[in-house]
Every structure is written in structure tokens, then in C-alpha cells.
C-alpha positions in Angstrom: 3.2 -25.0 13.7 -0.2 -24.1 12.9 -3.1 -27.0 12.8 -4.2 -28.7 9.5 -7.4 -27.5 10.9 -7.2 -24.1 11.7 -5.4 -23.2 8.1 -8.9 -24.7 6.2 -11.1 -23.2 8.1 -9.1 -20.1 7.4 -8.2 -20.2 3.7 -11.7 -18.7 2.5 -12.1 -15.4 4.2 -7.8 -14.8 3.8 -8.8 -15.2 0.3 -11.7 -13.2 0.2 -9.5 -10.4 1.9 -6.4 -10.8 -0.4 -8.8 -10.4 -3.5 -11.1 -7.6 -1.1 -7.6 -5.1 -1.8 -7.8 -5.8 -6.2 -7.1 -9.0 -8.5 -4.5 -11.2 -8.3 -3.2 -14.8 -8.9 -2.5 -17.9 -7.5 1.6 -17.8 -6.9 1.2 -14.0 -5.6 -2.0 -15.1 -3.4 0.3 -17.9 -1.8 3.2 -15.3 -1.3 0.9 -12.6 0.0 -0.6 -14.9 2.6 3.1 -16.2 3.7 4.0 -12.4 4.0 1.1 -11.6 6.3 1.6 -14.3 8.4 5.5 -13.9 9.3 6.2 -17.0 7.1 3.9 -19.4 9.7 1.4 -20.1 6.8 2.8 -21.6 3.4 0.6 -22.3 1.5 0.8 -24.6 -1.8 -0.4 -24.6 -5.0 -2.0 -28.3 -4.5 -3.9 -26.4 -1.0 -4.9 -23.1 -3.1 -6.2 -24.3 -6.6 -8.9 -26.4 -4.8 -10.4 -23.2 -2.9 -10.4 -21.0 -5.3 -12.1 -23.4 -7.9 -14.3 -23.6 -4.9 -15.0 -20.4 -4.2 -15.3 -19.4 -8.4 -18.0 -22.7 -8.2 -19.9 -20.7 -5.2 -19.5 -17.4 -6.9 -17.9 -15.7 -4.3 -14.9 -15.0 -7.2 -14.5 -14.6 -10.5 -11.3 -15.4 -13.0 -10.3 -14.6 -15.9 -7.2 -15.7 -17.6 -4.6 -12.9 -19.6 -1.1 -13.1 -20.4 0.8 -11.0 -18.1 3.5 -8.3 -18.9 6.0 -10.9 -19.0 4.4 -12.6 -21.7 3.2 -15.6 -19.2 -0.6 -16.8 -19.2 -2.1 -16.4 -15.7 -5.1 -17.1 -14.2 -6.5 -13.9 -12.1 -8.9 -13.8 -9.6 -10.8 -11.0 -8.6 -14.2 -10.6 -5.7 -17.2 -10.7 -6.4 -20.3 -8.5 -4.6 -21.2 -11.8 -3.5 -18.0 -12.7 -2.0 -18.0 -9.7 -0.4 -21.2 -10.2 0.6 -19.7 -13.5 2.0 -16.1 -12.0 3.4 -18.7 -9.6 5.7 -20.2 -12.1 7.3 -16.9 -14.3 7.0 -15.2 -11.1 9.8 -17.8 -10.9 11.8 -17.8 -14.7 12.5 -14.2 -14.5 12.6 -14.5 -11.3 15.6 -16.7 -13.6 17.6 -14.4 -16.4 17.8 -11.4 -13.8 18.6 -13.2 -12.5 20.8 -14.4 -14.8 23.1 -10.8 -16.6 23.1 -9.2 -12.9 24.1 -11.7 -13.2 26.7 -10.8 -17.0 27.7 -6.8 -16.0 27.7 -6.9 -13.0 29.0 -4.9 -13.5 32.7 -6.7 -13.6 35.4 -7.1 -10.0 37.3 -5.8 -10.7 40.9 
């Protein structure tokens, strides 16, 4: 099970990516991120709403609401230069960290 933590801290730049490949909304952002991960991160509407209101507030999104082909009103969510701006320097904080705990796990040579 993955940390309380660790899925925070992470929610912003798997947003930013998710929304990096073209708009989308809420339900198909939670799906998406539970298909990427194997099923090990479900996300829930209660976790998600909150960020992205978040990250609308900070301007690293944008929304926009439309009814969708099946005749449902949804809320979509699209990057903005900003939060790409943001999801840059988001990856290369994200490298370091990997980095240095490959480095830190990586078995000893003997």
C-alpha cells in the first residue's frame, strides 16, 4: 500500500502529465491514474476535486464546463503554459529524487 504521503506529494505533477497528453475530466483523470499505476493508486473524487480547484486557483489549469456526447454536463480540464511551465520543473525534481534513491538501492557491487 502506498503512503498517504507519497500519493499528495504526487497528485500535482500526475495531473499535470494526464492533462500534458489533451483535456480531460475528473472520473476519466481518476481512472487514468488507476490504469497507470497497476491499480496501486485509487484515487477519489473527494482526493481529486480539491487539487484540481487547486491547481485552476494557481493557474497551472484551466476548466471549462460542456455537456458531453452523452448528453452529461462535465467539467474538463486542460494545461496551461504555465502548468507546463510548472510540470517541467515538477520532472526534473521528480528525476532527482529517483535518482538518488536508484543510487541508495542499487545492491551493493561485491
Amino acid at each position: 500500500m502506498i503512503s498517504k504521503a507519497l500519493i499528495a506529494a504526487s497528485t500535482k505533477p500526475m495531473i499535470l502529465s494526464i492533462l500534458k497528453e489533451g483535456e480531460d475530466y475528473g472520473y476519466q483523470i481518476i481512472q487514468r491514474v488507476k490504469r497507470v499505476s497497476k491499480g496501486k493508486l485509487e484515487w477519489s473524487d473527494g482526493m481529486l476535486y480539491p487539487v484540481l480547484h487547486r491547481l485552476e486557483k494557481d493557474a497551472l489549469i484551466q476548466a471549462e464546463w460542456r455537456i458531453s456526447e452523452e448528453g452529461r454536463r462535465r467539467k474538463y480540464y486542460r494545461i496551461t503554459e504555465t502548468g507546463r511551465t510548472e510540470l517541467a520543473a515538477e520532472i526534473e525534481q521528480w528525476m532527482s529524487v529517483h535518482e538518488a534513491l536508484s543510487l541508495l538501492w542499487k545492491p551493493a557491487a561485491v
